[in-house]
N, C-alpha and C positions, 0 to 999 in steps of 0.2 A: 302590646302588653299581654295578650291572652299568652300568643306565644310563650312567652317568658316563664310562664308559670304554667304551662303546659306541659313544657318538657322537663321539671323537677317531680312531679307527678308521675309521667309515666316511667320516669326511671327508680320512684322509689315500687309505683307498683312491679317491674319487671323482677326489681330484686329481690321484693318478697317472693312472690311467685319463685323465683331460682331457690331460695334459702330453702322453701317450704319443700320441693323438689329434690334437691340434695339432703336436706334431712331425711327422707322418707326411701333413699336410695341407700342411704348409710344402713337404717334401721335393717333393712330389708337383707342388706349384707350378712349382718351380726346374728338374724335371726338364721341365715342358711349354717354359717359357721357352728351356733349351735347344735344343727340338726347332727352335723357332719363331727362333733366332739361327743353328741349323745348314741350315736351309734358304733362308734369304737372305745370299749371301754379300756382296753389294753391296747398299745402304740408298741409296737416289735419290732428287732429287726434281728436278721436269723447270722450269724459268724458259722459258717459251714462251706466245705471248695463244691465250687458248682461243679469239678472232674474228678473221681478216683477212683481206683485201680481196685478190681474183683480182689476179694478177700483181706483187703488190708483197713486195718482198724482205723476210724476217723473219731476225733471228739470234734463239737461246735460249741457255741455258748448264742443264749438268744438274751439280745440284749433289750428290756423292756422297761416302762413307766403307765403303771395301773392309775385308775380313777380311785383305789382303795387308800392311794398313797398321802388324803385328804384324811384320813380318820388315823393312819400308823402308819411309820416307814421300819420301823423294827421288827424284831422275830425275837419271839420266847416271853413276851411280859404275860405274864398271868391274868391281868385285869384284860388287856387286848390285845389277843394273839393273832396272829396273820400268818397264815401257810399259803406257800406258792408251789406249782408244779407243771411242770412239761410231762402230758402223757404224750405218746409218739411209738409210731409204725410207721413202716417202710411199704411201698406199695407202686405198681407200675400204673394205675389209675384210681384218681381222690376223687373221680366225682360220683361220691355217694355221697349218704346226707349225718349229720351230725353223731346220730342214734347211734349207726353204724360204724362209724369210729370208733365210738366210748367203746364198742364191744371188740374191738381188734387190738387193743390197745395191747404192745411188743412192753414197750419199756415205762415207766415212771422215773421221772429225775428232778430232785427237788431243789428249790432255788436257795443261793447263798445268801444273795438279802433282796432287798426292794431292786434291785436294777438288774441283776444278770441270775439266767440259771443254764447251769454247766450242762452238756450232755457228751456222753462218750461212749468207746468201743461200738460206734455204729461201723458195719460193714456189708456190705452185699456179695453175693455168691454168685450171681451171673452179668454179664455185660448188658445194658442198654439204659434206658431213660428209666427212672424211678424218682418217687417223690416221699419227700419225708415230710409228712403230715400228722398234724398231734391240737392240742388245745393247750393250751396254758389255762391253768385254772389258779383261779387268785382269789384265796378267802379270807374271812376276816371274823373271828368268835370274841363278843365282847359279853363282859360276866358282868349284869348289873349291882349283883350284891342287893338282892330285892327277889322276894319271892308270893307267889302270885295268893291269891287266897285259898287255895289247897295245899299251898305250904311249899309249893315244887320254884326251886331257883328258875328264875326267868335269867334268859341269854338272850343273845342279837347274832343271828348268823345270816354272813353278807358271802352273797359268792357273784363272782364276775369272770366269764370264759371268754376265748376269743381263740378261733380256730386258725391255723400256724401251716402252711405249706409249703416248701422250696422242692423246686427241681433238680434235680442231679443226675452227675452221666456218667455213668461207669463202665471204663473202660478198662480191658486188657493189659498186662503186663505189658507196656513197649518193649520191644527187643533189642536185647544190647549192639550198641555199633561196634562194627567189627574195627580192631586197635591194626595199623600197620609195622 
């Protein structure tokens, strides 16, 4: 008889013990995943040929989805306006640090709306590895229509960067094959 009721016991304790263990594997999950959504505030992905040819003009488009895109997906409203931009230089080595970028910056090309910003007439003038490196910078000016008690209009300026680098190989006019 002990038996009997012996063995309903330890299988209801086994399964709490597993429920309470898989719950706490799930949490543990959900909690990395946030780390890992809190530290890319911009999600990109670069449209540009990883090969081309010294002197011939190239455009790309970086195709992207901001964490700003929770407050506005539009561009031009006067209550909440949102500008987006690709600054970007060309370079044969990116590893410097942030600062250093903003201060080299070649081009600015502003984005068409929340998902894509164009960029073009990039070209390079000698053959080898270069890297086109830039920030995406994604802000956000909302006018509360409220002003503080010195009377000056209060604003909410949100800005969110995330630095942008692809490889590229440039290469030499190939030479034409000779016609029989």
């Amino acid at each position: 008889m002990f038996r009997k009721r012996i063995k309903p016991v330890i299988l209801i304790i086994v399964t709490t013990i597993q429920l309470f263990v898989s719950c706490k594997e799930e949490k543990k999950i959900r909690q990395d995943d946030m780390k890992k959504v809190a530290q890319k505030p911009i999600e990109y992905a670069i449209e540009f040929p990883d090969t081309v040819v010294v002197n011939e003009l190239n455009d790309g488009i970086i195709k992207y989805k901001s964490k700003l895109d929770t407050i506005i997906t539009t561009f031009g409203d006067r209550k909440k306006n949102r500008y987006t931009r690709f600054i970007l230089t060309t370079t044969k080595n990116p590893n410097y640090d942030f600062k250093h970028l903003k201060e080299t910056v070649r081009d600015t090309f502003g984005a068409i709306n929340n998902r894509k910003i164009t960029f073009y007439r990039i070209t390079f003038s000698k053959s080898g590895v270069y890297y086109l490196d830039g920030i995406i910078n994604d802000i956000v000016l909302i006018d509360l229509d409220k002003k503080d008690k010195a009377g000056d209009d209060l604003s909410r300026f949100i800005e969110q960067e995330e630095r942008v680098t692809k490889k590229v190989v440039v290469i030499n006019r190939p030479a034409p094959k000779p016609t029989l």
